[in-house]
SERO-4910 file (N, C-alpha, C, O; in steps of 0.05 Angstrom, whole numbers):
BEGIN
 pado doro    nc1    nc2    nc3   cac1   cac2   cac3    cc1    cc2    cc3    oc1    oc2    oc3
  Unk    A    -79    483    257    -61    468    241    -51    443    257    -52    421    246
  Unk    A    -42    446    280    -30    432    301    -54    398    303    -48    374    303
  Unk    A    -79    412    303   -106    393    300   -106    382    269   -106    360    260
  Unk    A   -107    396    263   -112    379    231    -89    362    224    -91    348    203
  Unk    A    -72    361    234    -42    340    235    -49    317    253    -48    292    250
  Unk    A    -56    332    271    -66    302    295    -85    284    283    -80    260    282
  Unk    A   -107    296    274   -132    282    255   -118    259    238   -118    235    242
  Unk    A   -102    278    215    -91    259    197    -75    237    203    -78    217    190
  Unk    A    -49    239    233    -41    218    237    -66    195    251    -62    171    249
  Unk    A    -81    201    258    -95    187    280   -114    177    248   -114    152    251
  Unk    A   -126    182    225   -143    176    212   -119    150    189   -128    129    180
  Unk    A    -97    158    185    -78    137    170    -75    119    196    -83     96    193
  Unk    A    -68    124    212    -63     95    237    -84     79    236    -80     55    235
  Unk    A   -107     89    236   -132     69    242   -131     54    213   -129     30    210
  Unk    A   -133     69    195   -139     66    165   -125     44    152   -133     32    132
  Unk    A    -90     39    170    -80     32    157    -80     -4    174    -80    -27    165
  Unk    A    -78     11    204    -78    -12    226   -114    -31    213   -114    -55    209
  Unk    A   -128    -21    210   -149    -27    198   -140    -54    168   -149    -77    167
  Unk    A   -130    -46    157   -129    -54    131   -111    -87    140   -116   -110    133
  Unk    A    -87    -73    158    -71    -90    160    -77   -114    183    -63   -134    186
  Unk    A    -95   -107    195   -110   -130    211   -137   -144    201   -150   -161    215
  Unk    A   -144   -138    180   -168   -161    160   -157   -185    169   -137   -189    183
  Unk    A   -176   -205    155   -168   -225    147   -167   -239    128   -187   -243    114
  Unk    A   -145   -248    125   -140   -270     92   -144   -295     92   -130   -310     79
  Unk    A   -174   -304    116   -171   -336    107   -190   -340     80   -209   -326     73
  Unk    A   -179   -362     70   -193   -371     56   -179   -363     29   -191   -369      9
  Unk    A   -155   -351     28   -141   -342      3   -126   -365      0   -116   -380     16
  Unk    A   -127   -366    -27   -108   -372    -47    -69   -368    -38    -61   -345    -34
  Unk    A    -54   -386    -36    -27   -374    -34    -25   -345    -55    -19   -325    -43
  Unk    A    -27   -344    -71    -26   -330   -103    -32   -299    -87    -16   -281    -84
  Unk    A    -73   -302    -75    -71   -282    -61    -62   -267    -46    -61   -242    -46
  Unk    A    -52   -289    -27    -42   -278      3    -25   -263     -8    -29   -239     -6
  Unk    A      2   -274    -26     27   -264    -33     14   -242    -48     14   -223    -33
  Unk    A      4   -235    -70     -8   -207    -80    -18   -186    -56    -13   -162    -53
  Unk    A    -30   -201    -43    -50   -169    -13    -29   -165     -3    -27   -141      2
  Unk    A      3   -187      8     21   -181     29     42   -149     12     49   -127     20
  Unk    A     43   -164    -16     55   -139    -33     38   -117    -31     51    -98    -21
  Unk    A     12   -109    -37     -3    -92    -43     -1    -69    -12      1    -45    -11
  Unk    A     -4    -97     18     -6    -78     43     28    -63     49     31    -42     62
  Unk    A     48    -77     38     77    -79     40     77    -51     29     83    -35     46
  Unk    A     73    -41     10     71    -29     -9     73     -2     11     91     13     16
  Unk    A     44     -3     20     35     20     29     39     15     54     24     32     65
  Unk    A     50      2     71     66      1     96     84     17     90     85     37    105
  Unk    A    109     16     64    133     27     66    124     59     59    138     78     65
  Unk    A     99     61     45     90     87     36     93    106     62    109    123     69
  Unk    A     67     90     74     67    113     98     90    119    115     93    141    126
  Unk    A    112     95    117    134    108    137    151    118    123    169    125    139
  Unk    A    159    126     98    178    143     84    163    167     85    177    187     88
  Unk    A    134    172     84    122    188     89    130    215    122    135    239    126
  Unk    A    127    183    142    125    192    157    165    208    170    170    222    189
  Unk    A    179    198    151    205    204    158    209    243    152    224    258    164
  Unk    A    193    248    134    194    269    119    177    296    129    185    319    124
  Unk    A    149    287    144    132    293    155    137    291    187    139    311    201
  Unk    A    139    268    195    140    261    218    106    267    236     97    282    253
  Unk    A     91    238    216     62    242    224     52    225    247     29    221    254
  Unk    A     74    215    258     72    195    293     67    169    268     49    154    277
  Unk    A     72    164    253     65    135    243     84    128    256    106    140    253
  Unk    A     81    100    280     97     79    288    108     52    280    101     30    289
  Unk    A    126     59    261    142     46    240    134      5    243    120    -11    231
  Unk    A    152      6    266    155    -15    269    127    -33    278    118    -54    269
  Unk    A    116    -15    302     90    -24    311     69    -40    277     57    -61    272
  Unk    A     74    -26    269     56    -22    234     69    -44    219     55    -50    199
  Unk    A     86    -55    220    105    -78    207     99   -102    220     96   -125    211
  Unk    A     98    -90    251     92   -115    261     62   -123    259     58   -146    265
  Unk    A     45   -114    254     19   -116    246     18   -121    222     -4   -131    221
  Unk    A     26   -121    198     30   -122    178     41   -156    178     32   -171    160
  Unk    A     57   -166    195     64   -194    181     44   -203    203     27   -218    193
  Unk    A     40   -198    233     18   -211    236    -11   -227    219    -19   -251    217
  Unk    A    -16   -211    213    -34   -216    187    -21   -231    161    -37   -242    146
  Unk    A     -5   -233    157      4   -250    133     31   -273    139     39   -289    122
  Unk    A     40   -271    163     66   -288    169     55   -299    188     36   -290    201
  Unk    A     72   -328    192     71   -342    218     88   -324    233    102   -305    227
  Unk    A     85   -333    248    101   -315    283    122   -327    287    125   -352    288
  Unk    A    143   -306    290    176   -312    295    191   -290    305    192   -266    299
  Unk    A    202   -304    325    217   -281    340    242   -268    326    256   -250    335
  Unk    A    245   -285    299    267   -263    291    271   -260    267    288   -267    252
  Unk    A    242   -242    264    230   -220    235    259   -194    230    271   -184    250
  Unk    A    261   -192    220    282   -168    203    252   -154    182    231   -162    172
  Unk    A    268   -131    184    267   -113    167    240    -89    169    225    -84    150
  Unk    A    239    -78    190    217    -61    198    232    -34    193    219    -13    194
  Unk    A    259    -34    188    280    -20    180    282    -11    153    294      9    145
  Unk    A    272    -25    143    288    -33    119    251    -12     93    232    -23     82
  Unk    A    257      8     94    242     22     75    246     51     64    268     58     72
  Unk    A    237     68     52    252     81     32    241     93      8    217     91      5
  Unk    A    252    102     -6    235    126    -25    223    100    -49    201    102    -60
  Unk    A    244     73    -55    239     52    -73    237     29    -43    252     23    -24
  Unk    A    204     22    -53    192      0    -42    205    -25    -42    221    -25    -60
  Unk    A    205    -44    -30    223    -77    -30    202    -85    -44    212    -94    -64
  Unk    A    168    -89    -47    160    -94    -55    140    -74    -82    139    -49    -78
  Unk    A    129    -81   -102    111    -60   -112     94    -74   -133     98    -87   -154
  Unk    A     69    -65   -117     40    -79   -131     41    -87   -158     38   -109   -168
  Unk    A     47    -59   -169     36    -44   -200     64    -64   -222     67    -63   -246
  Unk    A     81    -81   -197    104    -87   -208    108   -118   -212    107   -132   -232
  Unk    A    112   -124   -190    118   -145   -177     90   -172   -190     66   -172   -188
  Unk    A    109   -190   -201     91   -213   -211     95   -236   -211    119   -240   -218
  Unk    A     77   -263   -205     84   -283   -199     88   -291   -222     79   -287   -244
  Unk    A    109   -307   -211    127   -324   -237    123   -357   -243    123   -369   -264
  Unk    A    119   -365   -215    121   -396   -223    104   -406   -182    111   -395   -160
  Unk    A     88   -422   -186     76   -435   -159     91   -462   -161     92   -476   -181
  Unk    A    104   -468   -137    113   -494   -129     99   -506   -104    106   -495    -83
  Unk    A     79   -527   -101     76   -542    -74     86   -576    -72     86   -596    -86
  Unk    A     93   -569    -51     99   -599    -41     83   -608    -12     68   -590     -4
  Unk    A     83   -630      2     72   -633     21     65   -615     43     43   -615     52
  Unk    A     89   -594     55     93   -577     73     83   -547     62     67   -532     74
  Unk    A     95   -542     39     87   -515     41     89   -510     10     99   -527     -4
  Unk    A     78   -483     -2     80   -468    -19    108   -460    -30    126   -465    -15
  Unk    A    114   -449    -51    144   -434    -50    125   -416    -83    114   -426   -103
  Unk    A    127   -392    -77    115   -375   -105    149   -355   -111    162   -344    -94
  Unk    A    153   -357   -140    177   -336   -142    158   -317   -161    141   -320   -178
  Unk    A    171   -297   -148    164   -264   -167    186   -250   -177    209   -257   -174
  Unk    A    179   -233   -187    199   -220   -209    182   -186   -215    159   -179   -221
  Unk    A    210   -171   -210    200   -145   -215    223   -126   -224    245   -123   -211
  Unk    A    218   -116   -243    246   -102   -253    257    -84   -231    248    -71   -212
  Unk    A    283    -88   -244    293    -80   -222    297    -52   -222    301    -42   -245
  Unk    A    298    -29   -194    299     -5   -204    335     12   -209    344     34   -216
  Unk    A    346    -19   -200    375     -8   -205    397    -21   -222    420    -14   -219
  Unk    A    389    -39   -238    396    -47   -264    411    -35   -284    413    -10   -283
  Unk    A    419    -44   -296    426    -36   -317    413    -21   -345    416      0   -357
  Unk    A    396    -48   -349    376    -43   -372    352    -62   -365    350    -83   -353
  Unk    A    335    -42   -377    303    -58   -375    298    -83   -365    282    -88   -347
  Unk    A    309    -98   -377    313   -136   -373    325   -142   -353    329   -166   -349
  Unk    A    335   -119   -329    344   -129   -317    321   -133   -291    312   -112   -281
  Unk    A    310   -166   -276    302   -159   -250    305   -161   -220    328   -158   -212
  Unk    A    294   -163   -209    299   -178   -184    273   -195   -176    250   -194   -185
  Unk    A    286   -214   -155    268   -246   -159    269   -238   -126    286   -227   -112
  Unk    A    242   -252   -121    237   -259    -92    223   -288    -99    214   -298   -119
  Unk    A    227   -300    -61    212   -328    -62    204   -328    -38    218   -324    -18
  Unk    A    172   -336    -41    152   -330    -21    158   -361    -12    162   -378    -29
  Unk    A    158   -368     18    147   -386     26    123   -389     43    120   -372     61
  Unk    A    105   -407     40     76   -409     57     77   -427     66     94   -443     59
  Unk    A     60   -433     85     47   -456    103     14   -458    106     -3   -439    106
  Unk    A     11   -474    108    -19   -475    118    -27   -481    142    -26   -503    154
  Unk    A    -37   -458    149    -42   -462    183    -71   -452    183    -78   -435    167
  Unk    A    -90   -466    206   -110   -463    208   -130   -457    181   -150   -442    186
  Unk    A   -128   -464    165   -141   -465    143   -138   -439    121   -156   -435    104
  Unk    A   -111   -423    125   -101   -407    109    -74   -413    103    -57   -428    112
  Unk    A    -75   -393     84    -33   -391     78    -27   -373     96    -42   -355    102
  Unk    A     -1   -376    107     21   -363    117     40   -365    105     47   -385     92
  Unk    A     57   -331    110     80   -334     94     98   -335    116     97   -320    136
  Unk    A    119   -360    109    141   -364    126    157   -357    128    169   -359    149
  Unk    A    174   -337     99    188   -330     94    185   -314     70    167   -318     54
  Unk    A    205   -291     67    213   -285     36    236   -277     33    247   -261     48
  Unk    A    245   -289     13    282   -290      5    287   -277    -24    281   -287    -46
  Unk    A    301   -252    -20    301   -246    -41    325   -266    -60    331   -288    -50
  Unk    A    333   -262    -79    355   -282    -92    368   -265   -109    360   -246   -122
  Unk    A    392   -277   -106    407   -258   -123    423   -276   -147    425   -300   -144
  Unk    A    434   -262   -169    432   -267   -196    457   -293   -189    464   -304   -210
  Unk    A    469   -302   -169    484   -337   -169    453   -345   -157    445   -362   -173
  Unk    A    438   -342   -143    422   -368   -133    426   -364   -101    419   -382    -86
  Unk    A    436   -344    -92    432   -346    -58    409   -333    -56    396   -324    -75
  Unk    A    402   -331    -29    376   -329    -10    384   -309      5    408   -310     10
  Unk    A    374   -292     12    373   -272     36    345   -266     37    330   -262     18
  Unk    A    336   -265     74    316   -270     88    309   -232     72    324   -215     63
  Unk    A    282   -234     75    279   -205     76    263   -194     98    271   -171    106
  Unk    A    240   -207    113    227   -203    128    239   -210    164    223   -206    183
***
């Protein structure tokens, strides 16, 4: 039993460290921001997983590989903390609302109901920012927004 636990953590680490170190050049902002939700997704999967289990998934290590691959590099990322039984982000949910570019960068807002609302209509808005570096998007940022119009960093 002790072995067949080891297997499994060692076969999701690769599987996942795998997934989360591809590469996205040549995407579309649209994309990037869809694969960053889709890997986000199952980033927070496995470590709520692993809170419950405790399958050696290394939370943070995995986050930080995770924006590697989709963020420019900054020394002061938040939220490797920040996951839970309800995802910040979710695939099956989460949809782009409107693409803005200007000279510098991208800005995409999404919208996904929210899971603590009131009623149906109610959602929550994120806003992706990108850059283009080396001949892909990067995301610079994401801010979720709240129903006045402020910003809070999420990443």
């Amino acid at each position: 039993m002790k072995y067949l636990k080891l297997l499994i953590v060692l076969f999701m680490s690769m599987a996942f460290s795998a997934f989360a170190m591809s590469s996205n050049t040549k995407l579309t902002p649209q994309q990037t921001v869809i694969n960053f939700i889709i890997d986000y997704e199952q980033w927070n999967e496995v470590a709520t997983q692993n809170l419950s289990e405790n399958i050696g998934f290394q939370v943070k290590d995995e986050y930080i590989k995770l924006l590697s691959k989709y963020c420019t590099q900054s020394t002061r990322r938040i939220g490797y903390d920040v996951y839970g039984q309800y995802s910040l982000h979710i695939a099956n949910g989460e949809k782009i609302l409107s693409t803005k570019k200007n000279d510098q960068e991208v800005i995409i807002k999404t919208g996904v109901s929210s899971r603590f609302g009131d009623t149906d209509a109610d959602m929550d808005y994120f806003e992706y920012h990108l850059v283009l570096d080396k001949n892909k998007y990067l995301i610079e940022e994401v801010y979720k927004l709240s129903k006045s119009g402020k910003k809070t960093k999420t990443l």
